[in-house]
Every structure is written in structure tokens, then in C-alpha cells.
N, CA, C and O atoms as a CHARMM CRD file, in Angstrom:
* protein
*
  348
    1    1 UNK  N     37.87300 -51.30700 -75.44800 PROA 1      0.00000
    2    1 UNK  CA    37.10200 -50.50500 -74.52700 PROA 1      0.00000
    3    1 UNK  C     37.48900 -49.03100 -74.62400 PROA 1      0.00000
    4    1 UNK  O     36.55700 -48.22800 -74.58000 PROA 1      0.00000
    5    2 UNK  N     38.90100 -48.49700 -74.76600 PROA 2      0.00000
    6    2 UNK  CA    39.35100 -47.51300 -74.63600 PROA 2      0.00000
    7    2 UNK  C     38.45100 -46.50000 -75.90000 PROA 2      0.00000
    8    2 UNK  O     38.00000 -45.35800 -75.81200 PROA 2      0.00000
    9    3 UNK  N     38.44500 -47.50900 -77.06900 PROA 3      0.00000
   10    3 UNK  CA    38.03300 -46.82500 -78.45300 PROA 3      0.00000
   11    3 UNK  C     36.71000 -46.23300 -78.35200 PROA 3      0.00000
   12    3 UNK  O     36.32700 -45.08800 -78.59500 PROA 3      0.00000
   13    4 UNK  N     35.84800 -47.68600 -77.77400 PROA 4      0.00000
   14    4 UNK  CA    34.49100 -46.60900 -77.60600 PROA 4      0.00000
   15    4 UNK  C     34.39000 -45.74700 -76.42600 PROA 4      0.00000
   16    4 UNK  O     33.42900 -44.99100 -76.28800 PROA 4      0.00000
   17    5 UNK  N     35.38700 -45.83100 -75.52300 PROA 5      0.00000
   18    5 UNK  CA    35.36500 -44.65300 -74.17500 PROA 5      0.00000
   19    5 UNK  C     35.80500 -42.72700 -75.18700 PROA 5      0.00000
   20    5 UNK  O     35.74100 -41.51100 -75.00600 PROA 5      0.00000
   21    6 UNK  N     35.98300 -43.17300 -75.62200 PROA 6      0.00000
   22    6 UNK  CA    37.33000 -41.98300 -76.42400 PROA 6      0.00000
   23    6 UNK  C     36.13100 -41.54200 -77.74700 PROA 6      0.00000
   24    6 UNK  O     36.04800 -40.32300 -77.89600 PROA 6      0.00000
   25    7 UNK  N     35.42900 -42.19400 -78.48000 PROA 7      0.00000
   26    7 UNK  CA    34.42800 -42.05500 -79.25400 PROA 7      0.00000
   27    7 UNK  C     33.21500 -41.29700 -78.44700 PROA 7      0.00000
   28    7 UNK  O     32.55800 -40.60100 -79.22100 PROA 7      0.00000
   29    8 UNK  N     32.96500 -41.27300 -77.71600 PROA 8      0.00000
   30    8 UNK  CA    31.92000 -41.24400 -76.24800 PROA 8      0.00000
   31    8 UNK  C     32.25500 -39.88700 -75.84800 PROA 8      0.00000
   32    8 UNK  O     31.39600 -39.02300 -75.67700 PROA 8      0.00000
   33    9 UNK  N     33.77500 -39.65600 -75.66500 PROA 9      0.00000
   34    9 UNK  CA    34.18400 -38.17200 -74.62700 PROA 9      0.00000
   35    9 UNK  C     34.17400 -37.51300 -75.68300 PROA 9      0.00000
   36    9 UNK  O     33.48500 -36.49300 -75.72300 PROA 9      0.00000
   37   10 UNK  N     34.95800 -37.93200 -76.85200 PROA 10     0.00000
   38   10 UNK  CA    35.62200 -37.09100 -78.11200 PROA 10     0.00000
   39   10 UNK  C     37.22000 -36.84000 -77.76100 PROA 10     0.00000
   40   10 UNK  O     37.86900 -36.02100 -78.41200 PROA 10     0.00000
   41   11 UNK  N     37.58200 -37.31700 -77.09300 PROA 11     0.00000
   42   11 UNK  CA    38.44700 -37.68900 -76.41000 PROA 11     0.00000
   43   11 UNK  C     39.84300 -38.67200 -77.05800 PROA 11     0.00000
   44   11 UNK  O     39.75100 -39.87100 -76.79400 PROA 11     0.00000
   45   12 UNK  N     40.99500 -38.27800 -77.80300 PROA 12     0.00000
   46   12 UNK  CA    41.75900 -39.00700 -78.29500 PROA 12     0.00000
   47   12 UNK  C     42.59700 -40.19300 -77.59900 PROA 12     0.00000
   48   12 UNK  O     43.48200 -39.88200 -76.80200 PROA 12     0.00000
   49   13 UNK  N     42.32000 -41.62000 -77.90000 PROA 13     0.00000
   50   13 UNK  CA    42.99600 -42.16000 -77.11100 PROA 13     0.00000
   51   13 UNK  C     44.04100 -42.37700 -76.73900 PROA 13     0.00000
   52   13 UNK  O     44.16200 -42.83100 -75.60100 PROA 13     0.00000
   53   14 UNK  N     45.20100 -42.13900 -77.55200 PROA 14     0.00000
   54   14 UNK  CA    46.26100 -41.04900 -77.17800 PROA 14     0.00000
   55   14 UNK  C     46.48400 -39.98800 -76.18400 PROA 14     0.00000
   56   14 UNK  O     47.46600 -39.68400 -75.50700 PROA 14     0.00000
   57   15 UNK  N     45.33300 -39.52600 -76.28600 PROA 15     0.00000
   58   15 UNK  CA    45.15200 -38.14200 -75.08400 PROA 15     0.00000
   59   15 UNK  C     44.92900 -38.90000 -73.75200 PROA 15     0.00000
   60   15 UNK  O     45.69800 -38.60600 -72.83700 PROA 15     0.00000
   61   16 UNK  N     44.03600 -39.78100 -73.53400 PROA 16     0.00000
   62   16 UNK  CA    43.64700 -40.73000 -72.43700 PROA 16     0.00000
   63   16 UNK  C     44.64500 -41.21300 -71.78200 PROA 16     0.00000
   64   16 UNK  O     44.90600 -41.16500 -70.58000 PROA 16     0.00000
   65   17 UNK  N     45.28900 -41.77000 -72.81600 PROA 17     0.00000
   66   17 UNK  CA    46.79800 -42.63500 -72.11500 PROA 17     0.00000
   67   17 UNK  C     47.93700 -41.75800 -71.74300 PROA 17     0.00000
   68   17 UNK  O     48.79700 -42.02800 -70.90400 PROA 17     0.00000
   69   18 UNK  N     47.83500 -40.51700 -72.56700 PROA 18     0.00000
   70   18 UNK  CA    49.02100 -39.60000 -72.49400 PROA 18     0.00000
   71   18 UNK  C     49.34300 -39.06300 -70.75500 PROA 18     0.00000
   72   18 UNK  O     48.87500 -39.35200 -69.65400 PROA 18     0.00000
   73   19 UNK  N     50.48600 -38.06800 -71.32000 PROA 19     0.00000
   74   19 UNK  CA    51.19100 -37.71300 -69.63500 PROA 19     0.00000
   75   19 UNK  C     50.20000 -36.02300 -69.50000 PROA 19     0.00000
   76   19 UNK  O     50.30800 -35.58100 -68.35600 PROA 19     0.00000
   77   20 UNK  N     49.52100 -35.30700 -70.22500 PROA 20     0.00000
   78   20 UNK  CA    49.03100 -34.39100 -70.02600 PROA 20     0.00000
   79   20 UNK  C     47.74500 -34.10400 -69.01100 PROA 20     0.00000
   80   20 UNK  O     46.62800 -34.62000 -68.97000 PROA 20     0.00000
   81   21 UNK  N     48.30300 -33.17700 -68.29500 PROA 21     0.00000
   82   21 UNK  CA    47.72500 -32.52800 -66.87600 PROA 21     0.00000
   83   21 UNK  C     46.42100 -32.05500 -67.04300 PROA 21     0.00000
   84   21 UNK  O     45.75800 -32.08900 -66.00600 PROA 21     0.00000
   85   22 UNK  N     45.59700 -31.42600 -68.48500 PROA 22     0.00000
   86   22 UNK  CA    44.75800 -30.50700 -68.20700 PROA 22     0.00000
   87   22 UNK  C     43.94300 -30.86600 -67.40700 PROA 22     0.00000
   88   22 UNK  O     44.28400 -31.98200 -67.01600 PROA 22     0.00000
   89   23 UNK  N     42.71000 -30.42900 -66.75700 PROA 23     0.00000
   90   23 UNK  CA    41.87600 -31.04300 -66.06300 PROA 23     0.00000
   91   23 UNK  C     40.63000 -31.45300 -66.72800 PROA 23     0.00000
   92   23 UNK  O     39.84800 -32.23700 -66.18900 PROA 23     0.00000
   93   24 UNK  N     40.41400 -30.90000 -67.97500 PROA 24     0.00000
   94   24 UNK  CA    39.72700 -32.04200 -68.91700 PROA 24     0.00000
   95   24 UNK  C     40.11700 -33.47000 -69.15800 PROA 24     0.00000
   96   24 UNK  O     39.44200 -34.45400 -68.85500 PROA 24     0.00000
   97   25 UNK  N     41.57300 -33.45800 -69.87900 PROA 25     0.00000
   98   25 UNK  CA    41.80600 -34.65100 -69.86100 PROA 25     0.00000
   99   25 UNK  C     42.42300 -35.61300 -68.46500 PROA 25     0.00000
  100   25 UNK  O     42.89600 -36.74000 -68.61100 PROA 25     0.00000
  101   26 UNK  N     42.30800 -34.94100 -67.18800 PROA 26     0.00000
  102   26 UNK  CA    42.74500 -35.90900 -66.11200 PROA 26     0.00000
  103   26 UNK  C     41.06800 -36.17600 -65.45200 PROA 26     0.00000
  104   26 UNK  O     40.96200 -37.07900 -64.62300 PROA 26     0.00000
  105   27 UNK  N     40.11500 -35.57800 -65.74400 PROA 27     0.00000
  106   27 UNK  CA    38.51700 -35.94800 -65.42400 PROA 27     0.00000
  107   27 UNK  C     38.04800 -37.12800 -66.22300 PROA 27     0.00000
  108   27 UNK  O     37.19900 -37.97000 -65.93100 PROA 27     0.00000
  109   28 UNK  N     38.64800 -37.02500 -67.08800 PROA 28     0.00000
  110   28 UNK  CA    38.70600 -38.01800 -68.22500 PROA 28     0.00000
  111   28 UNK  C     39.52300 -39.47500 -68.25300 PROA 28     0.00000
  112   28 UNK  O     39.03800 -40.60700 -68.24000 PROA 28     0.00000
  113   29 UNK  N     40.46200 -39.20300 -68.28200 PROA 29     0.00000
  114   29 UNK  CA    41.29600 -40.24200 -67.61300 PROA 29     0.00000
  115   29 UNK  C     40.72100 -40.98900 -66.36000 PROA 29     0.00000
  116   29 UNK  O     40.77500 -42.18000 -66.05100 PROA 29     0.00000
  117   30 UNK  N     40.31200 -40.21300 -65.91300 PROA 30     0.00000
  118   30 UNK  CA    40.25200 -41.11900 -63.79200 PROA 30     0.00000
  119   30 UNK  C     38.79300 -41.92700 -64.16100 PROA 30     0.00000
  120   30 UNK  O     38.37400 -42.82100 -63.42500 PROA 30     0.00000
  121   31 UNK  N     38.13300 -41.53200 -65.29200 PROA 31     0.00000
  122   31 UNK  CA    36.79800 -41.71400 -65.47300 PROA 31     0.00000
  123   31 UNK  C     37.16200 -42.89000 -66.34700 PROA 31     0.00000
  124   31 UNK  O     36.39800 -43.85600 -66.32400 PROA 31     0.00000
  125   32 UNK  N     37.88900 -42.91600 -66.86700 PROA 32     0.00000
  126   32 UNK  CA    38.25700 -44.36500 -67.90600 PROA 32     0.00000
  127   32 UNK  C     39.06100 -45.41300 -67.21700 PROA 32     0.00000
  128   32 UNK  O     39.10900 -46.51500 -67.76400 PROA 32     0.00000
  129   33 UNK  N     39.67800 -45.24000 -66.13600 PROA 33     0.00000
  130   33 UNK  CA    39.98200 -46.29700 -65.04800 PROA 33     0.00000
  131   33 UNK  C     38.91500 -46.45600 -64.16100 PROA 33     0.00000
  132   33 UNK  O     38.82000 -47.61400 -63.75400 PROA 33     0.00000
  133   34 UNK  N     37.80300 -45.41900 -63.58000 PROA 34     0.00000
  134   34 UNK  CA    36.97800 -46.09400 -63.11300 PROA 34     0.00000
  135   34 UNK  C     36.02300 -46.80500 -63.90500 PROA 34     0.00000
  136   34 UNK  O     35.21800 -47.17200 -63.04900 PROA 34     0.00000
  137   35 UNK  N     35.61400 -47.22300 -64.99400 PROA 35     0.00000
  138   35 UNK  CA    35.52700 -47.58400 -65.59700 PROA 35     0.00000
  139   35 UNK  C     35.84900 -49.04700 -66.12300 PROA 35     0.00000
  140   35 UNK  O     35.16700 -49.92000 -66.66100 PROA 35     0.00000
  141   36 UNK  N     37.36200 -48.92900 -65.68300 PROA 36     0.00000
  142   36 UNK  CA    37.63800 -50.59300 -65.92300 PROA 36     0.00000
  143   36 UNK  C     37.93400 -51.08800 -65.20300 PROA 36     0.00000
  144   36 UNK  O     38.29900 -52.26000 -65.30500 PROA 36     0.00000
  145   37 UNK  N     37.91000 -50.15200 -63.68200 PROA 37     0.00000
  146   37 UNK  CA    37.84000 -51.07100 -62.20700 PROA 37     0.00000
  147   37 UNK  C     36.10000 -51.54400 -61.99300 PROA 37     0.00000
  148   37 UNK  O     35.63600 -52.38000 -61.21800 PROA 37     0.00000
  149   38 UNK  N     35.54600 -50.85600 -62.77300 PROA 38     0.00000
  150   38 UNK  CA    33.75200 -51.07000 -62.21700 PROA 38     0.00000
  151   38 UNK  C     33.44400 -52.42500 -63.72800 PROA 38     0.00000
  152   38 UNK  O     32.42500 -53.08000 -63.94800 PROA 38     0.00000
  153   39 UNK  N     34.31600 -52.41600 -64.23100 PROA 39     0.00000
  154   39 UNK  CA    34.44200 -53.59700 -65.42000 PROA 39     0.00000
  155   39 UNK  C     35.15000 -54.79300 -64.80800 PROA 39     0.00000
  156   39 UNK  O     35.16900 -55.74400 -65.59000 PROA 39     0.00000
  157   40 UNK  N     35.78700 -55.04800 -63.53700 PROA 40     0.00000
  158   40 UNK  CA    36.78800 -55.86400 -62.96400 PROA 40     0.00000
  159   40 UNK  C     37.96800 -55.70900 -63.19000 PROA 40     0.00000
  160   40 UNK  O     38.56900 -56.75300 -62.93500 PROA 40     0.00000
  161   41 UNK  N     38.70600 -54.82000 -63.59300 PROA 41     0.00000
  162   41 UNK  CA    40.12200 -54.96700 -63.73800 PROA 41     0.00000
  163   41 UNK  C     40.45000 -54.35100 -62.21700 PROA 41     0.00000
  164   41 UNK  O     39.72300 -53.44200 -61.81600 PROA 41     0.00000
  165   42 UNK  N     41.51400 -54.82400 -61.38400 PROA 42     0.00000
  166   42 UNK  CA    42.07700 -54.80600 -60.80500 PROA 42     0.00000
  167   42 UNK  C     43.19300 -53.09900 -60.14100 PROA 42     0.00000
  168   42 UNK  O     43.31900 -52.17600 -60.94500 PROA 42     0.00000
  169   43 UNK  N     43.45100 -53.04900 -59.57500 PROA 43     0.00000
  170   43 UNK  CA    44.49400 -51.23700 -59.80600 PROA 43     0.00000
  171   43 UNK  C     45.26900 -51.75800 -60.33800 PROA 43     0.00000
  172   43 UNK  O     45.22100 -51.35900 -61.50200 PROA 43     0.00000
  173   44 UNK  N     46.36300 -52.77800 -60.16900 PROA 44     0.00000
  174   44 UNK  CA    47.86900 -53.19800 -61.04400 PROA 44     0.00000
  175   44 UNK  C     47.44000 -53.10000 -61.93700 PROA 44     0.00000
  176   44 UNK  O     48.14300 -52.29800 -62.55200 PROA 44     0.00000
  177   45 UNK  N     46.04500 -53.64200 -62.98800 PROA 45     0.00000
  178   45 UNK  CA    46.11100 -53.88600 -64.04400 PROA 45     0.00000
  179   45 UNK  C     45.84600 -52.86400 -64.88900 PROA 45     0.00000
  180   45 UNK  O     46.41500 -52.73300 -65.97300 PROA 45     0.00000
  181   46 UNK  N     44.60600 -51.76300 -64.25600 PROA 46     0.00000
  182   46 UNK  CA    44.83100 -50.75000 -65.15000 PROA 46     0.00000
  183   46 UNK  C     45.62200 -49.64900 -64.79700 PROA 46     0.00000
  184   46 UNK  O     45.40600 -48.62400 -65.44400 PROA 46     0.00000
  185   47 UNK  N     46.75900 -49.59300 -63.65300 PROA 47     0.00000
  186   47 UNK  CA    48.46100 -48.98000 -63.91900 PROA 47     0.00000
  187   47 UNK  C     48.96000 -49.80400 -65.29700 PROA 47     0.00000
  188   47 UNK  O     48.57200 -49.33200 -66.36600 PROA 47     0.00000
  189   48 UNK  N     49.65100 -50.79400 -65.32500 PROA 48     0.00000
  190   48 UNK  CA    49.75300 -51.44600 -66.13000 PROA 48     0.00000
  191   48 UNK  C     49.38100 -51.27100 -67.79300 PROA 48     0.00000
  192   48 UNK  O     50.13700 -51.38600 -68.75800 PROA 48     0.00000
  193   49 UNK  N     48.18500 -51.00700 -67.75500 PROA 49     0.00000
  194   49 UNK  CA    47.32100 -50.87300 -69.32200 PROA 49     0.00000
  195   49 UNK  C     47.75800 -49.43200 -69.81900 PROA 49     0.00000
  196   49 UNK  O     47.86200 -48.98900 -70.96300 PROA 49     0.00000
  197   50 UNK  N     48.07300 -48.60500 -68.06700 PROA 50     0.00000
  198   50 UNK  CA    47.87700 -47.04000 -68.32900 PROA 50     0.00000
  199   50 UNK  C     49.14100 -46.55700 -68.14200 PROA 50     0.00000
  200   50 UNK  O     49.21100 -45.32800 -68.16700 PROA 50     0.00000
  201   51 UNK  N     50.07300 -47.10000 -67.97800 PROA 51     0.00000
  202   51 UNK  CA    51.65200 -46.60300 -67.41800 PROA 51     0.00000
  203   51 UNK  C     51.83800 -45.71100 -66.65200 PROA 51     0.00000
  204   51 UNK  O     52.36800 -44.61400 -66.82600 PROA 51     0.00000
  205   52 UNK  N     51.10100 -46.48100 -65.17900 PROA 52     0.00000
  206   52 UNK  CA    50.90400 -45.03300 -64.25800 PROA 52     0.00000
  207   52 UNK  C     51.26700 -46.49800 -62.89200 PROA 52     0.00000
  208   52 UNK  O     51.36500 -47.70000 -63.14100 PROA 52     0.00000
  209   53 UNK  N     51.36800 -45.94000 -61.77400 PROA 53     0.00000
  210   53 UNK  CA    51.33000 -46.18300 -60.70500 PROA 53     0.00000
  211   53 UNK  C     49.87600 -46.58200 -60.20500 PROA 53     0.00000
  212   53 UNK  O     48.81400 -45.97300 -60.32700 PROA 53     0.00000
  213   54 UNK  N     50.25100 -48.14600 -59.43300 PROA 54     0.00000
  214   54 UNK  CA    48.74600 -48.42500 -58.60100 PROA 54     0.00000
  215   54 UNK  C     48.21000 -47.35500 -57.73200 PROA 54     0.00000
  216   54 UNK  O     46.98900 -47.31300 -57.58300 PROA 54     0.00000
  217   55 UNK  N     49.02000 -46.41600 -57.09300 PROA 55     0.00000
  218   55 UNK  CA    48.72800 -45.49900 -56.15800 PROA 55     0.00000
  219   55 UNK  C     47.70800 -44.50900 -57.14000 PROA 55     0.00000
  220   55 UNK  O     46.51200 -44.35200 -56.89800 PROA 55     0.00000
  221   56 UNK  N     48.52800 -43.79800 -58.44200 PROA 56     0.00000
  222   56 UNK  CA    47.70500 -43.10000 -58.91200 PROA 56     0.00000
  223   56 UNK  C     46.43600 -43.42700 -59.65600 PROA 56     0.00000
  224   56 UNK  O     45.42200 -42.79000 -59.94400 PROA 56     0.00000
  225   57 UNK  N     46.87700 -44.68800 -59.86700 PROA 57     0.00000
  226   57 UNK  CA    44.86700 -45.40300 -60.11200 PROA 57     0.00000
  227   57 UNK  C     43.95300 -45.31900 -59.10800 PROA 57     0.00000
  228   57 UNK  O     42.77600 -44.99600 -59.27000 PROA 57     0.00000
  229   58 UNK  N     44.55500 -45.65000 -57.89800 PROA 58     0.00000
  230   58 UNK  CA    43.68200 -45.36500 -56.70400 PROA 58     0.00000
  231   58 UNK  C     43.37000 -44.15900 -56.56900 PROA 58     0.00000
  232   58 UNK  O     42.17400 -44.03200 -56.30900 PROA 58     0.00000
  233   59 UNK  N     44.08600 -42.95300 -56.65100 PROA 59     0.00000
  234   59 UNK  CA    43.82600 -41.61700 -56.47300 PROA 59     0.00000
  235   59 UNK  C     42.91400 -41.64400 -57.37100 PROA 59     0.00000
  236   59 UNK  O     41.81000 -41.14800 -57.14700 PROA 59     0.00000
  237   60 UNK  N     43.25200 -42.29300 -58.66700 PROA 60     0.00000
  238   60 UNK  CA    42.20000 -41.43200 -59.23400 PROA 60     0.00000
  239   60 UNK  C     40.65500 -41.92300 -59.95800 PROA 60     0.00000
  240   60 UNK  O     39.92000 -41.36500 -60.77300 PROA 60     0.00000
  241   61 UNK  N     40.57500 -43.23400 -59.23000 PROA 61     0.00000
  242   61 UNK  CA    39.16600 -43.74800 -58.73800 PROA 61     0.00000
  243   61 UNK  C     38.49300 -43.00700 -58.04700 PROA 61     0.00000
  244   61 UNK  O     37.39200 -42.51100 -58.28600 PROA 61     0.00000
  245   62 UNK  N     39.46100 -42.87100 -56.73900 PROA 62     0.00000
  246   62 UNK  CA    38.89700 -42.70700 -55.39100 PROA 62     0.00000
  247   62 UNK  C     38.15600 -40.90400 -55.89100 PROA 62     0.00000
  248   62 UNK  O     37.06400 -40.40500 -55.61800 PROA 62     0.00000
  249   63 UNK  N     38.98000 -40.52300 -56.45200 PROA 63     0.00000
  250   63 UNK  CA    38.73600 -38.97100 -57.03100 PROA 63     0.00000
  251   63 UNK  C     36.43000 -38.95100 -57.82300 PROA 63     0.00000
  252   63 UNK  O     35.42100 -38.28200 -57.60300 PROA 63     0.00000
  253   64 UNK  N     36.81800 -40.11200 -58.68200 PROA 64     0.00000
  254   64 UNK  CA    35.39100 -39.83000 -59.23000 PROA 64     0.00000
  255   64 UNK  C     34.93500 -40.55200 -58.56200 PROA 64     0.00000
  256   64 UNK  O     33.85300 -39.96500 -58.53900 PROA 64     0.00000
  257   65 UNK  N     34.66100 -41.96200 -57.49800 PROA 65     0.00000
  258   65 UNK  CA    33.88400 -42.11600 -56.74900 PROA 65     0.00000
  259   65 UNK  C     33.27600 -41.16400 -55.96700 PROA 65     0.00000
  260   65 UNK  O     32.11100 -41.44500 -55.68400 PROA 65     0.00000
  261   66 UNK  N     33.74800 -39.99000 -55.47000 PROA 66     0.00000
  262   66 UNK  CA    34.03500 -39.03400 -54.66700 PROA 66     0.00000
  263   66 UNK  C     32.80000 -37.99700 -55.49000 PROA 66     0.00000
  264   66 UNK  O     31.74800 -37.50400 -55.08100 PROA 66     0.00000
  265   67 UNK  N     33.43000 -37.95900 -56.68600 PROA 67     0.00000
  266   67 UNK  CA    32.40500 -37.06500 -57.42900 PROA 67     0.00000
  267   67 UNK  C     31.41700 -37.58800 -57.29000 PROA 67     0.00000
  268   67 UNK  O     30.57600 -36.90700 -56.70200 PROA 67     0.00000
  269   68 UNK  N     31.05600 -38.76700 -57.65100 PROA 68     0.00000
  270   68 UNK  CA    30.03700 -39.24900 -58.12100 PROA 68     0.00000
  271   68 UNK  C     28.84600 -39.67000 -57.06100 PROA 68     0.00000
  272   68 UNK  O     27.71500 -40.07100 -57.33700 PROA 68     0.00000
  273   69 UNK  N     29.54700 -39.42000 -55.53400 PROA 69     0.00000
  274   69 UNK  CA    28.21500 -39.59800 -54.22500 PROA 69     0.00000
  275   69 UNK  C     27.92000 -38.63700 -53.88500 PROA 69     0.00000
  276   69 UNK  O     27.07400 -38.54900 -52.99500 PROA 69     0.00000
  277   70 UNK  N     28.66600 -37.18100 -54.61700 PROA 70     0.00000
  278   70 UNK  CA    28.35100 -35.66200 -54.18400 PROA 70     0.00000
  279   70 UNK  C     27.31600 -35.41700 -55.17700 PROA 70     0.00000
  280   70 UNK  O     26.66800 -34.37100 -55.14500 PROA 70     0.00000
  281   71 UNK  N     27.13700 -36.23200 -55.97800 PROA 71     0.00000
  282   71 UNK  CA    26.31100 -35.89500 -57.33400 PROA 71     0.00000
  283   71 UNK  C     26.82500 -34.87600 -58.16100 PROA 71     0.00000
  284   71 UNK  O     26.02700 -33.97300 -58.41200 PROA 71     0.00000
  285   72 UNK  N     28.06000 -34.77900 -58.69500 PROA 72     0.00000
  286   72 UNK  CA    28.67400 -33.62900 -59.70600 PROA 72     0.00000
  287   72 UNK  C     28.23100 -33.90600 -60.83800 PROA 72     0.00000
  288   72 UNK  O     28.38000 -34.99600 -61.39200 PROA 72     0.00000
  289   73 UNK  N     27.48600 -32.68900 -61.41300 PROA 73     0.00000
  290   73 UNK  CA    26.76000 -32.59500 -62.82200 PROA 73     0.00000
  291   73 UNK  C     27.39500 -33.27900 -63.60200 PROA 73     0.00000
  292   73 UNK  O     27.06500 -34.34100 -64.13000 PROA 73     0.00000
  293   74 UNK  N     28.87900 -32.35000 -63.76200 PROA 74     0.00000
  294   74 UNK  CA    29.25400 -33.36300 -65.14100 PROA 74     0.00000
  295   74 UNK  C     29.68400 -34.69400 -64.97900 PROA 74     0.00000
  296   74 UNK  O     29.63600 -35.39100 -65.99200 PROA 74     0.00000
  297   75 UNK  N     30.16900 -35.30500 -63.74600 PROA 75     0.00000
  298   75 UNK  CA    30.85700 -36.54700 -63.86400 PROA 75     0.00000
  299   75 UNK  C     29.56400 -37.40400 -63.78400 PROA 75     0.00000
  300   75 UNK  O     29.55600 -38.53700 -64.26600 PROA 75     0.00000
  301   76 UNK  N     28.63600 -36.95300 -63.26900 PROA 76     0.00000
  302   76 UNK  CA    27.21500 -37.93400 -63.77400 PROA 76     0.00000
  303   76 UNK  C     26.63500 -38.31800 -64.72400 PROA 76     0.00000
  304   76 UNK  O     26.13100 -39.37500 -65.10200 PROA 76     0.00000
  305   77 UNK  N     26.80300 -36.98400 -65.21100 PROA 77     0.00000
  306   77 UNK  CA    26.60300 -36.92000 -67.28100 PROA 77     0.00000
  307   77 UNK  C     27.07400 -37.65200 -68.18600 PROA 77     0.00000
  308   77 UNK  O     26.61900 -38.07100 -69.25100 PROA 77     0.00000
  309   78 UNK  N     28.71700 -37.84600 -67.28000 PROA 78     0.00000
  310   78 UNK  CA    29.43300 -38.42900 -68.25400 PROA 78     0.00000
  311   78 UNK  C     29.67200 -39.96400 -67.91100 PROA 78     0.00000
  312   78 UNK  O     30.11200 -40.64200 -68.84000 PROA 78     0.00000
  313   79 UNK  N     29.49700 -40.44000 -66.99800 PROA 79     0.00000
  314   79 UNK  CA    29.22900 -42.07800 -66.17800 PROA 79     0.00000
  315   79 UNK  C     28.02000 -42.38500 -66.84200 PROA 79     0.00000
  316   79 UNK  O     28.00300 -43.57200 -67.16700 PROA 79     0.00000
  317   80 UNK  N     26.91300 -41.71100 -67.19600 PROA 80     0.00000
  318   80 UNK  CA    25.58400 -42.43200 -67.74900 PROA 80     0.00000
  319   80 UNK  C     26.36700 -42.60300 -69.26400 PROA 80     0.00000
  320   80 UNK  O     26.39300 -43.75600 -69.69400 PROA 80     0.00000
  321   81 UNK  N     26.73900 -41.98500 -69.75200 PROA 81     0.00000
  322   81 UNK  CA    27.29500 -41.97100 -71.38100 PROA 81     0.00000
  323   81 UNK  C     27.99000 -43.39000 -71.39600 PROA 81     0.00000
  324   81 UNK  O     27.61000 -44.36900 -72.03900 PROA 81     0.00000
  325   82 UNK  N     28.90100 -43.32000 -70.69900 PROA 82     0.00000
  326   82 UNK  CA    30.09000 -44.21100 -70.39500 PROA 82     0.00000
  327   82 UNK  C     29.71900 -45.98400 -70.12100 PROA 82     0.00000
  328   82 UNK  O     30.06100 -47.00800 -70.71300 PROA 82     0.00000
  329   83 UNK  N     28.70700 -45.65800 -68.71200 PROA 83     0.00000
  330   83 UNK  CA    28.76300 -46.93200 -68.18500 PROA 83     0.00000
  331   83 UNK  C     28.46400 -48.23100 -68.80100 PROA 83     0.00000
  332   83 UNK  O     29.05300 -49.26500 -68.48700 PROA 83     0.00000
  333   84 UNK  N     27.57500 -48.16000 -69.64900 PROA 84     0.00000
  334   84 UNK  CA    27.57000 -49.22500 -70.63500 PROA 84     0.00000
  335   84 UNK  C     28.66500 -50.08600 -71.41100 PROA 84     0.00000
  336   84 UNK  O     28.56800 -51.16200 -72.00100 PROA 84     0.00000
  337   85 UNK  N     29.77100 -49.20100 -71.19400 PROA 85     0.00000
  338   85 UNK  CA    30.53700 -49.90800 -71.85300 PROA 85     0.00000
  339   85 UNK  C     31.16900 -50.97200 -71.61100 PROA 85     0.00000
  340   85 UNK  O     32.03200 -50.60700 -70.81200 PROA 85     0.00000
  341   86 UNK  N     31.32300 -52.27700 -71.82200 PROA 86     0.00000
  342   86 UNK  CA    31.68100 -53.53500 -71.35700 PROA 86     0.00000
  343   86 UNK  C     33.32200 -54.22900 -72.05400 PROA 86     0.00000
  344   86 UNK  O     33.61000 -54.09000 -73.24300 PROA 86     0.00000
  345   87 UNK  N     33.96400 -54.74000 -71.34600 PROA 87     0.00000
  346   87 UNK  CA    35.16000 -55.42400 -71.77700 PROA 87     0.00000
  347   87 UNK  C     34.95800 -56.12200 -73.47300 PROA 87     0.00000
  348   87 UNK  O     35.88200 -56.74100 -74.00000 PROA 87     0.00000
């Protein structure tokens, strides 16, 4: 899943998983766990997949859900690209 998420952004999956802050790649990131919570994975599981804390999976769901009922251009743009993608 990660490969075609990362093919999709342009996005290295390396970069996805990595510890780096920019706010490209953390829009990116929160967008590839929501993603595999809206796929069924669980928060433990994608902390777990992502070597992060359940808390910060939640943050950072809760972050693009957030975007995404305000209608933010790009995180809409980039959820239609995305959502197709299946386990």
C-alpha cells in the first residue's frame, strides 16, 4: 500500500516512514495513516507499521479528518488521488 501511496505523492517511502518534520512530508504522512485507518487498520497498528505512538496516529488522523470537513484544497486533491487505494 505504502508503494503505490508514495508513487501517487512522489513521495519516498522512506520519507513517509521517516522522523522528518517538514510540513510537506508530515501532510503526507497523516494522509497515509488516514488512509490505512479508512482501509481498517486499527491506531496500534498503524503506530506499529509507522514507529510512532497510538497518540500520534490519532493526532494525526484527527488532523486530516479536520482538513477534510473544512474542505482544504489540497488535502482534497490529494484524498481523491489516494483513496482508491486498497490493502
Amino acid at each position: 500500500m505504502i508503494t503505490e501511496f508514495a508513487k501517487i505523492t512522489g513521495i519516498l517511502e522512506d520519507q513517509i516512514l521517516g522522523r522528518r518534520r517538514t510540513q510537506k512530508l508530515s501532510d503526507a504522512r497523516h494522509l497515509y495513516w488516514y488512509l490505512l485507518f479508512a482501509n481498517g487498520f486499527c491506531y496500534s497498528e498503524i503506530a506499529r507499521l509507522n514507529d510512532r505512538t497510538h497518540a500520534s496516529v490519532m493526532w494525526g488522523i484527527g488532523k486530516i479528518d479536520g482538513l477534510l470537513q473544512i474542505g482544504d484544497p489540497e488535502t482534497l486533491r490529494m484524498w481523491e488521488l489516494i483513496k482508491w487505494i486498497r490493502r
